[in-house]
ZAKE-576786 format. One record per residue (C-alpha): x negated, y negated, z negated. Coordinates in nm, 2 decimals. Each point is the difference from the previous one (the first is absolute). Layout:
N
ATOM      X      Y      Z
ATOM      X      Y      Z
...
***
This chain:
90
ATOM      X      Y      Z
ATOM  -0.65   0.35  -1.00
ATOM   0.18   0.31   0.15
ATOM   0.36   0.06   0.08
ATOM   0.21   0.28   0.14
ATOM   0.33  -0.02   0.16
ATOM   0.13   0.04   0.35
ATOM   0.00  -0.28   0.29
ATOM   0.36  -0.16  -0.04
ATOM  -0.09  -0.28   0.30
ATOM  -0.22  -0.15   0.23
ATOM  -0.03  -0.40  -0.02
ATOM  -0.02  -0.22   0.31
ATOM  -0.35  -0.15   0.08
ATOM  -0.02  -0.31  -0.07
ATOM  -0.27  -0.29   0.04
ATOM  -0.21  -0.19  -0.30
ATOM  -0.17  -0.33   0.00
ATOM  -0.07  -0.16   0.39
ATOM  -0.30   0.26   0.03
ATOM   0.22   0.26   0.15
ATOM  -0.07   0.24  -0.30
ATOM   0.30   0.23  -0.02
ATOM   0.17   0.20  -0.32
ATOM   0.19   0.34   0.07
ATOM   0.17   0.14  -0.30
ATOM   0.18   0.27  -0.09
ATOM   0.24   0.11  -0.32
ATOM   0.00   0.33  -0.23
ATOM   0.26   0.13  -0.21
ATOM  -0.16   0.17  -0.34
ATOM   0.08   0.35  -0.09
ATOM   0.17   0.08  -0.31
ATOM   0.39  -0.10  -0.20
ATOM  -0.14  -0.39   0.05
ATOM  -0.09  -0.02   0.30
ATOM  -0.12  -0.32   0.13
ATOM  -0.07  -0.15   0.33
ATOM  -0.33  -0.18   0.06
ATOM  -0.14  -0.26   0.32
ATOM  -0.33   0.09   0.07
ATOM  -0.24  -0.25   0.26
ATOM  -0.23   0.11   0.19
ATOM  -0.24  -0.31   0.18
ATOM  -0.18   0.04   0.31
ATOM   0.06   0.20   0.30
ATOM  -0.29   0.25  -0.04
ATOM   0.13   0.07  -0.35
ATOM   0.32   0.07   0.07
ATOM  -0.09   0.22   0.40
ATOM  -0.14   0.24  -0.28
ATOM   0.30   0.02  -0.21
ATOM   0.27  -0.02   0.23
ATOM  -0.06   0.38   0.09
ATOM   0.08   0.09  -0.38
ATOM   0.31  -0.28  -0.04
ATOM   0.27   0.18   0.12
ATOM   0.38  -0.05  -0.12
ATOM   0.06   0.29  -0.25
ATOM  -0.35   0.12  -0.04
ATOM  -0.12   0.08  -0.36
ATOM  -0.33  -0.22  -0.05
ATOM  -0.23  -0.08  -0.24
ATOM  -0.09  -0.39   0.03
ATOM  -0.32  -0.13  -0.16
ATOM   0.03  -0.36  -0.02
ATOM  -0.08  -0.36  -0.20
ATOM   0.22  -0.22  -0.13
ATOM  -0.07  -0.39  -0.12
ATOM   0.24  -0.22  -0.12
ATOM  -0.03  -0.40   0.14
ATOM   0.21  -0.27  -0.10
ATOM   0.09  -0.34   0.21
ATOM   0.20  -0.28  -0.16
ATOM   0.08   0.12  -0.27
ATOM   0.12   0.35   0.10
ATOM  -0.16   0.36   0.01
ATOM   0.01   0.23   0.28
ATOM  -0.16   0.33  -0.02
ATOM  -0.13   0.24   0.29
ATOM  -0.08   0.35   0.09
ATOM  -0.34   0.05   0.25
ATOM   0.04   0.34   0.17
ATOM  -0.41   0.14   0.03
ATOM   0.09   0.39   0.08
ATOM   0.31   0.18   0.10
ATOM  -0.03   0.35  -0.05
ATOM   0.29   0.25   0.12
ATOM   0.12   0.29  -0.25
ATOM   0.27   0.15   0.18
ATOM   0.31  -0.12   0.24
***
């Protein structure tokens, strides 16, 4: 899936599981009267060292990206994986 917006924030790092796997994320505000703000993830170091250049508060970006739906007692949570981050303007 694609999506266009710009950068709104940058998440903290933070750690997963006791492997020392970290998540970096960041959030987009859509374009358009309805605007909405989505959290994307972004796992690994390597992954996100070749985004980070592109995830820049108030840059216009296209994300490509997964999303997958898991539930745990009894509830649903849904997330965003962040693959590519490409810039379209500041």
């Amino acid at each position: 899936m694609e999506l266009v917006g710009r950068i709104e924030s940058i998440l903290s790092e933070r750690s997963i599981g006791s492997n020392g796997n970290v998540v970096n994320g960041f959030v987009v505000r859509t374009e358009g009267s309805h605007a909405h703000c989505v959290q994307f993830d972004v796992y690994g170091v390597e992954r996100w060292s070749l985004m980070s250049e592109a995830v820049v508060v108030g840059n216009r970006v296209n994300v490509v990206f997964d999303v997958s739906s898991r539930e745990w007692n009894g509830r649903w949570y849904t997330s965003c994986v962040a693959f590519k981050v490409i810039v379209l303007g500041v």
